[in-house]
N, C-alpha and C positions, 0 to 999 in steps of 0.2 A: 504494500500500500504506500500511496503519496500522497504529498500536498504540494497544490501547485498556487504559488502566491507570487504575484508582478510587483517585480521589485519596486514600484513607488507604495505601493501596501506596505512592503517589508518595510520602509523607511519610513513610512508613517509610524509603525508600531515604533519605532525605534528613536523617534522622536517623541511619541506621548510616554514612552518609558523614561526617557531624559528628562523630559519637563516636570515629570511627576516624581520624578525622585527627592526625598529618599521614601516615599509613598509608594504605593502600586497603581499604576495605569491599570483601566481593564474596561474592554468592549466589545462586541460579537463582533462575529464572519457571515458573513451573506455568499451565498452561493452556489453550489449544483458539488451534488456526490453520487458519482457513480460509477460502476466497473474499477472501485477498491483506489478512485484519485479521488482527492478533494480537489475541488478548483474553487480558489478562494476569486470573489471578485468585487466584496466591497467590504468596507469595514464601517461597524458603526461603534464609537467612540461612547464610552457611557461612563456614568458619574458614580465614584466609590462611595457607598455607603459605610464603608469599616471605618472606624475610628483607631484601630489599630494599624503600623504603616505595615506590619507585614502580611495583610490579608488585603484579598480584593470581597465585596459583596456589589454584585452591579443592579443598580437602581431600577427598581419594576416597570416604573412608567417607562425607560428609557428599553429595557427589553423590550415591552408591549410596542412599543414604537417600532424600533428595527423589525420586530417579525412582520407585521403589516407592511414595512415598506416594502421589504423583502418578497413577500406574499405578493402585493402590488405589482412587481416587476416580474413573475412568473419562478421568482428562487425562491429559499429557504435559510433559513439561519442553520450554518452546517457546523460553526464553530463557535469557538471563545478567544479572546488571548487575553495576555496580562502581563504582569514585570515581578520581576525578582531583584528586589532593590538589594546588589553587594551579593547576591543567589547566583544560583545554581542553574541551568537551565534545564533542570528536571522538575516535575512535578515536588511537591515537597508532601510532607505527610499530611498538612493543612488545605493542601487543593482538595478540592471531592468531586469527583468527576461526572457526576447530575446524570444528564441525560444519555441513554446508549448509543455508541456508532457516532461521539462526538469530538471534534478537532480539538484540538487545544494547541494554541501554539503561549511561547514560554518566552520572553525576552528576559534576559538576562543585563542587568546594567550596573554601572558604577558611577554613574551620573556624566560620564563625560564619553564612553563607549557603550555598543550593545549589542548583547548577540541575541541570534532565533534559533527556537527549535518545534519541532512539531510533534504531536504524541495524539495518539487515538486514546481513547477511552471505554472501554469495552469490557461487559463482564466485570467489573468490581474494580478494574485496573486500566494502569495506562503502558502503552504499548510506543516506541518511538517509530518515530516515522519519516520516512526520504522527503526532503524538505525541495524543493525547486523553485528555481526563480522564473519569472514571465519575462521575455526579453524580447520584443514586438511578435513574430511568428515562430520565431526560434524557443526553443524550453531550453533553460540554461542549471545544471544540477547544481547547487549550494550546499557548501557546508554547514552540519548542524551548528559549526562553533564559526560565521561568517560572521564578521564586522561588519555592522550597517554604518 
């Protein structure tokens, strides 16, 4: 399995992880899953409810939103991401991984660089995943530990 994310997404994530540091960024993936890729194709940026910086909890109305838009446009919310502020780019024992057959990708930041990674979620766990960039017609393979 993959995920296939156009590097101006990659760099957005990678940007709301900076900005939000030392906090956690976190806001869904819009897009179409199927024959075992994700293809990510929009992100919607949503508001931490944690009061705590190392948890994300993303804001209901801003979910309810992105599903409809998503809906609206003939996709589906197929994922999630977030930041690991000074972390890890793996799930941490505090992520919980919701809904089944779901994306998650991970930025990993120290406030002034960041990396991605991508993890399925499945059956009680999470599973890593071939991370890819979108690079106009071309698919360009990315490393799980890329510098945005």
């Amino acid at each position: 399995m993959k995920a296939l994310l156009p590097a101006p997404l990659a760099a957005q994530i990678a940007a709301e992880a900076k900005a939000a540091y030392p906090a956690e960024c976190c806001g869904l993936v819009e897009g179409l899953w199927e024959e075992r890729i994700f293809d990510a194709r929009r992100l919607h940026p949503a508001r931490n409810l944690s009061t705590s910086p190392d948890r994300f909890e993303i804001a209901p109305e801003d979910h309810l939103a992105a599903s409809r838009a998503a809906r609206a446009r003939g996709q589906r919310l197929i994922g999630c991401y977030h930041s690991h502020p000074n972390g890890r780019l793996q799930p941490s024992p505090r992520d919980r991984g919701g809904e089944e057959d779901f994306l998650w990708l991970i930025a990993a930041t120290d406030g002034v660089s960041s990396h991605l990674a991508a993890w399925l979620y499945r059956a009680g766990g999470f599973t890593p995943l071939e991370l890819r960039a979108a690079v106009g017609a071309d698919w360009v393979t990315s490393s799980l530990n890329e510098r945005s």
